[in-house]
N, C-alpha and C positions, 0 to 999 in steps of 0.2 A: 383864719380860724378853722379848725377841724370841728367838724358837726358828726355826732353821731347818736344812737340811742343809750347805750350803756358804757361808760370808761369804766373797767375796771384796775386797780393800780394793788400791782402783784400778781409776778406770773408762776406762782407754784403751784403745789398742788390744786389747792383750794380753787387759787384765779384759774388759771387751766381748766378744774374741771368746769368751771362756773362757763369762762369762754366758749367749747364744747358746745355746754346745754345751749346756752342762748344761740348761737351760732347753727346749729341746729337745727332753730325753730327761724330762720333767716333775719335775727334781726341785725343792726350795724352796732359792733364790738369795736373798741379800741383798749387795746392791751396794755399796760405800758408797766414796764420792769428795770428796776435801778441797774442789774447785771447783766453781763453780756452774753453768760451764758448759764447754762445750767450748772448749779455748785456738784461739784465731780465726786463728792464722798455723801456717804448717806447719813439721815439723821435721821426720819423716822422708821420704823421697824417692821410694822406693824399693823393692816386692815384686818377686818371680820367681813363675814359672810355678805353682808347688805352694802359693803360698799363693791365687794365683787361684782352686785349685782347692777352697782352705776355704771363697772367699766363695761362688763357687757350689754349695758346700754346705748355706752358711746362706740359699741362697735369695734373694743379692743381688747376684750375677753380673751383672746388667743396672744396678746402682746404682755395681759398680767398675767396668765398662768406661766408665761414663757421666764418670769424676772419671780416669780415667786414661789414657796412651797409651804406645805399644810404647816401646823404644827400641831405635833402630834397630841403634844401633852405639857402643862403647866404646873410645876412642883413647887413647893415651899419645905427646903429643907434647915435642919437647924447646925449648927458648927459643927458636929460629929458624920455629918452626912443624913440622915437619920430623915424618914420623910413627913413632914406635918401633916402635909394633904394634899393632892395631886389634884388636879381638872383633867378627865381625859376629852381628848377634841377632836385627835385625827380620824376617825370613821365617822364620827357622826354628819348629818346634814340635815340643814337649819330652816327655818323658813324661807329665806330668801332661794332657796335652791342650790347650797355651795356648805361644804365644809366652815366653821364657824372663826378657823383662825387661820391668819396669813402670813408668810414673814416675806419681808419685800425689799429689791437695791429704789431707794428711792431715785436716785439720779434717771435710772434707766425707764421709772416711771412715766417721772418728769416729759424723756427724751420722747417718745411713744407717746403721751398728751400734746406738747406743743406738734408733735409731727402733724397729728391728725386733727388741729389748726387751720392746716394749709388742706384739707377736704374745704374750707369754707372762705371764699372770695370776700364776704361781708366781715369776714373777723382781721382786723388791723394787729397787727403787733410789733412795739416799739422795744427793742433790747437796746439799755443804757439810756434810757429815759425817767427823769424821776420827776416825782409827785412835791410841788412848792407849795401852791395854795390852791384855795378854791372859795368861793364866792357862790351865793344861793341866791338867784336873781328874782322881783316880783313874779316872773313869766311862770316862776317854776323850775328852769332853765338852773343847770349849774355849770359856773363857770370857774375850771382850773387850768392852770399853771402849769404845764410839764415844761424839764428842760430836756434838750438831746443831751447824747455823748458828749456833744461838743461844747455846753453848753448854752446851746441859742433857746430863748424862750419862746414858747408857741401854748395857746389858747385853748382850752377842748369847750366845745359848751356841748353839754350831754342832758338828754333826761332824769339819767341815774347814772349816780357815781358808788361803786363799790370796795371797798376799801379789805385787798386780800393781801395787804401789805406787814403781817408776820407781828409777832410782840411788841413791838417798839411802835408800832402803825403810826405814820406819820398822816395819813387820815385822821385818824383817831386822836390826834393830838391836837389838829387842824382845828377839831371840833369843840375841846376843851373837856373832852369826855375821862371822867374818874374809872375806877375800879373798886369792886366786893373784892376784897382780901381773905381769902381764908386760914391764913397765917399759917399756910405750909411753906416754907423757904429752903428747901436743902439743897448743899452745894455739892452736886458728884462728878467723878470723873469716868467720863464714857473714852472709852477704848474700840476703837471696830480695826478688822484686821479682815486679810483674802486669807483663806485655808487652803494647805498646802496638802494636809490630811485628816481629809474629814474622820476616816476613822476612829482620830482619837479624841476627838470633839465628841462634846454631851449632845445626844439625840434628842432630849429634848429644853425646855424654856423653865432656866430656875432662878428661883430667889432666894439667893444663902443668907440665913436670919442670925450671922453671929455678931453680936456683939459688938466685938473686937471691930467688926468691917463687915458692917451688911454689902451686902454684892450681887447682884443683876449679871446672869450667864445668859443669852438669850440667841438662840438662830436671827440670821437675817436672811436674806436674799439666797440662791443658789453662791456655793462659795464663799461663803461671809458670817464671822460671830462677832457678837458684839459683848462687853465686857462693860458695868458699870461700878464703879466703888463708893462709898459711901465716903464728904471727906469730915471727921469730926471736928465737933465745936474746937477751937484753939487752933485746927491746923490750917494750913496756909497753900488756902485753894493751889496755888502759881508754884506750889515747889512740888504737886502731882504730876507736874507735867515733865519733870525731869525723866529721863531716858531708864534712867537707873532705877529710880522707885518704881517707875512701871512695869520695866521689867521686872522687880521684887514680885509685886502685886501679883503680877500672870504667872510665875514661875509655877505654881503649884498646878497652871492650867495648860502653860504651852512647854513644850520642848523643843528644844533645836531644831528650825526647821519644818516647824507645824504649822506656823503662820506666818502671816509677813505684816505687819502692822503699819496699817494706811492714814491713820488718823486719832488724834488724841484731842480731848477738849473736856475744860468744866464748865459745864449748865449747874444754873438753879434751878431746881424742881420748884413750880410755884401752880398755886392753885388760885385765878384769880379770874371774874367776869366783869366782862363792863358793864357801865349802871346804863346806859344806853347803847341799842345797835342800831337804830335808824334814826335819824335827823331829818327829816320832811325828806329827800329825795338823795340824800346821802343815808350809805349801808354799812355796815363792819359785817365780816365774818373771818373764820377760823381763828388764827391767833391775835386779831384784831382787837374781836370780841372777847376772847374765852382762851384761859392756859390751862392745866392740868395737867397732875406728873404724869411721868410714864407707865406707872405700875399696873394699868389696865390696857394698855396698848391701844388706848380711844382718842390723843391726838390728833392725830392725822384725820380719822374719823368723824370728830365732831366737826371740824372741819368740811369735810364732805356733804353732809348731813347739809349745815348752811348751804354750800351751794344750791343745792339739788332742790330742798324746799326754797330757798328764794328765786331758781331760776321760774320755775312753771308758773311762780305767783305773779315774776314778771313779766311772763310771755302773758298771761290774762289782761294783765294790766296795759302795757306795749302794745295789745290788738286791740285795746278796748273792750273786750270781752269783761272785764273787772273794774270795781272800781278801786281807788289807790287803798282804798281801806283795809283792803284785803292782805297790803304788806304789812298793815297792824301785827296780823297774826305771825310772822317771823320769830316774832320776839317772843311773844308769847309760847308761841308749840316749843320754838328750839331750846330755850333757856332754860325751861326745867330739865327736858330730856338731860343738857350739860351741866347742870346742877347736880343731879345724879351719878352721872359717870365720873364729874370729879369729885365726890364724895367719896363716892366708891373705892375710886384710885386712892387717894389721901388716907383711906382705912385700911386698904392693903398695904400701904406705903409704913403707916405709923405700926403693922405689924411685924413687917420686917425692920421697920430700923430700930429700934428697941438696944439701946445701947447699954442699959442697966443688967450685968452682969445676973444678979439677984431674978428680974422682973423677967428677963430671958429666960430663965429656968423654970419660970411660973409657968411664961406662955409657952415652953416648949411642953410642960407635962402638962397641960389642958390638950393641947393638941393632940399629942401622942394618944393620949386616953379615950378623946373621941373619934382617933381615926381606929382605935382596935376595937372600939366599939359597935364600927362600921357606922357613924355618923360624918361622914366625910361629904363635902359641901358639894351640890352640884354645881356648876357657873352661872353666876346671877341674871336673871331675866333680862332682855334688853327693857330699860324703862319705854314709858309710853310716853310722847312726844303729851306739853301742854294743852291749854284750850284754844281753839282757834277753828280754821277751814275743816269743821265736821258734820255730821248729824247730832243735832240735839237728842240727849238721851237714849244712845246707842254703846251698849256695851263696847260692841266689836269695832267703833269707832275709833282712829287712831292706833290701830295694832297693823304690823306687816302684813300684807296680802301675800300669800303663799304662792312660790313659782314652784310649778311643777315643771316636770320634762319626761314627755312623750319621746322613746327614741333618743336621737343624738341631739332634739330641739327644745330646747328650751318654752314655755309662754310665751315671754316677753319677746323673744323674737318672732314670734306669728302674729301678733299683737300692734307689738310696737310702741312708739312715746304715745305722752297725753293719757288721757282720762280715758276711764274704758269703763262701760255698763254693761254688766253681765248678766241674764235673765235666763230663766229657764228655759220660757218657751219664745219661739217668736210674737205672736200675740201678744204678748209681756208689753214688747219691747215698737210694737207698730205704732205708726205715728208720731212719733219722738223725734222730735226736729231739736238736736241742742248743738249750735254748732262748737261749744266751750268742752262738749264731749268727744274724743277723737275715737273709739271704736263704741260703737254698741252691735253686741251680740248675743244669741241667744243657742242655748248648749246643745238644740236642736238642728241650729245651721250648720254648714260645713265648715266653717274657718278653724273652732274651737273641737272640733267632733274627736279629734283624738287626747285631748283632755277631758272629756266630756263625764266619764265615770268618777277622777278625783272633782271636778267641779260642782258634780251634780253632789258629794259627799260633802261637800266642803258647807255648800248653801242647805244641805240638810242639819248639818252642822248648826248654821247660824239661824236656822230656823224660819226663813225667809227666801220669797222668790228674787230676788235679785241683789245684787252686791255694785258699788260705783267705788269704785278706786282712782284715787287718783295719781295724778303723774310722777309723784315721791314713790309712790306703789305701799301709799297706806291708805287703809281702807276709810274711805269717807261715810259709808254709811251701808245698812241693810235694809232691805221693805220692799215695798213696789216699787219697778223700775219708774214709772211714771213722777211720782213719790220724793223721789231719789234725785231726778232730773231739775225736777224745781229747788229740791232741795240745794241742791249745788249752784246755781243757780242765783237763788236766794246769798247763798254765804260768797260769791264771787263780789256781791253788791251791787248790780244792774240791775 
């Protein structure tokens, strides 16, 4: 029998990044993935600012700028060419400390997460091992089933079993667990291709809103567009996949020579969450839990998002530092925030696909009208995560804590993982023994001295002497450090 603290089963993004954190904080990871390798073509497209700022947490901030590039700008144009309304993205920077949009080769993601795996002795990883069943023992204790390659069966008993095993989640199934339907179901055909000349590729990331064939133009990774078609009611998902309607489709995009087309495939666009993510010591996250089309580029992302808030709640928990109550709040924080972001998607979704000839013309001169009008939309606020691990009755509670950068250095890497109390002054901050908090500092000492004029802005800001952030890098709460320390504390459930 293999004994460890967390199995998680799925090693993509999601499991990866999840492996990482925990592995990180040195607890014993066991990995375990149906495939043997990393899938060699890309599928998702697309992070934002905040998850930049996971990879530069795990230390490979230099590995995703190197597979990815801005995007500049997001347009919605209608059959004529003609522009509804554009998002511009590429100059700006967000709260997290990064430009707000990404386009990325996921494989190569992939490859740079597992690598930096093997930084960690305590992290196990099984390629061509699948997930059969599992069992919830009185101890607490869960006991599952992998098989190998080969298929011989073997035993895991784990404290926590996390289930980063994709749409189909055979976790998820294990469990008996339903889904929220939001009755988006579109069947498209995604096109990704290597560019041969970039030149003549569109610079930036569009939605053609015609009718006829709504269609998704969009950048990917260095070298890489991707191309999505809308397929309508009556037609017959399996005959887009022919060579020759493809080529039809893109004609008007590629020429002889421009790309070389690597992969073709139809997804259902579906917007759906499960009614449950944790089961006493079994978890769901990414597409376990939660779909959502593409039309926001927040897959992958919500995604992340789970990881990231259930790792730290597990490191609390795993040390003892928490009690298990504290994974309540998983479901709670995440679920709305993805409530949200697939709504959101699904709205932008139903505006582009719009196949009524008639209704097209309505939505194209509202559009047009209010973008001469100069009412053109800015990009919708990140929502605010649910209720859960916060300060009671704190505005600033549950919003991103802002990375600055001093120089060519970032916060977060002066800083570092875990929980951080920030105080004005030392006095603030004396006598504070928490050992659940990993930096407490005060704007006075020398670690933070060259952040210290945006910091000391920021708490003026919030009106308050001290800020406790926690390990997601969203803000737990504002007041007295003192305050703040119980406070956290308090919601760990010790």
């Amino acid at each position: 029998m293999i004994r460890t603290d967390v199995l998680i089963v799925g090693l993509g993004p999601v499991g990866a990044t999840l492996a990482n954190l925990l592995g990180r904080e040195g607890f014993r990871v066991l990995a375990v993935e149906k495939d043997t390798a990393v899938y060699p073509l890309p599928r998702a497209a697309h992070f934002d600012a905040e998850i930049m700022r996971v990879w530069q947490g795990l230390g490979l901030l230099k590995e995703a700028m190197a597979i990815s590039r801005r995007a500049p700008a997001y347009e919605f144009r209608n059959a004529k060419g003609d522009i509804l309304l554009r998002y511009e993205l590429g100059e700006v920077i967000v709260a997290s400390g990064f430009a707000p949009s990404w386009m990325f080769n996921q494989p190569d993601l992939e490859r740079a997460l597992r690598a930096k795996l093997k930084d960690y002795s305590n992290v196990d990883t099984r390629l061509g091992a699948r997930f059969e069943s599992l069992e919830l023992k009185a101890s607490g204790k869960v006991h599952t089933t992998i098989t190998d390659a080969a298929g011989k069966p073997e035993t895991v008993e784990a404290r926590y079993v996390v289930g980063c095993d994709g749409a189909s989640s055979p976790v998820r199934k294990a469990l008996g667990i339903g889904h929220f339907d939001y009755g988006f179901d579109e069947p498209w055909l995604v096109i990704d291709a290597q560019v041969k000349r970039p030149e003549r590729m569109p610079d930036t990331n569009l939605q053609i809103c015609d009718p006829i064939r709504p269609t998704t133009c969009v950048l990917m990774g260095p070298g890489r567009h991707r191309w999505e078609f809308m397929i309508r009611p009556g037609e017959d998902p399996q005959s887009f996949l022919d060579d020759r309607r493809i080529a039809e489709l893109l004609k008007p995009w590629i020429k002889d020579g421009d790309a070389e087309i690597d992969r073709k495939a139809v997804y259902r666009f579906h917007g759906l969450v499960a009614n449950e993510w944790r089961r006493g010591r079994v978890i769901l996250a990414g597409d376990a839990a939660h779909q959502t089309p593409p039309f926001a580029g927040q897959g992958m992302c919500s995604g992340i998002r789970d990881a990231v808030n259930l790792a730290w709640k597990l490191a609390h928990v795993l040390r003892g530092e928490a009690g298990e109550t504290l994974l309540d709040t998983y479901q709670t924080e995440r679920e709305p925030h993805v409530r949200a972001v697939t709504e959101t998607a699904i709205a932008m979704g139903r505006v582009v696909c719009i196949a009524d000839p008639e209704a097209a013309a309505q939505r194209d001169a509202a559009m047009l009208a209010a973008r001469a009008a100069g009412q053109q939309p800015v990009p919708p606020p990140d929502p605010q995560i649910g209720p859960g691990a916060f300060m009671a009755n704190d505005k600033r509670a549950g919003t991103i804590f802002p990375q600055d950068k001093a120089g060519d250095t970032y916060l977060d890497d002066i800083l570092g993982p875990g929980a951080w109390l920030i105080a004005r002054r030392a006095s603030d901050v004396s006598g504070i023994n928490n050992a659940s908090i990993a930096r407490i500092e005060s704007l006075d000492g020398a670690t933070v001295k060259p952040f210290a004029p945006k910091l000391t802005a920021l708490l003026h800001g919030y009106k308050s002497d001290a800020v406790l952030v926690r390990p997601d890098r969203y803000v737990f709460g504002t007041g007295s450090a003192r305050d703040l320390s119980n406070a956290y504390a308090v919601a760990l459930g010790v």
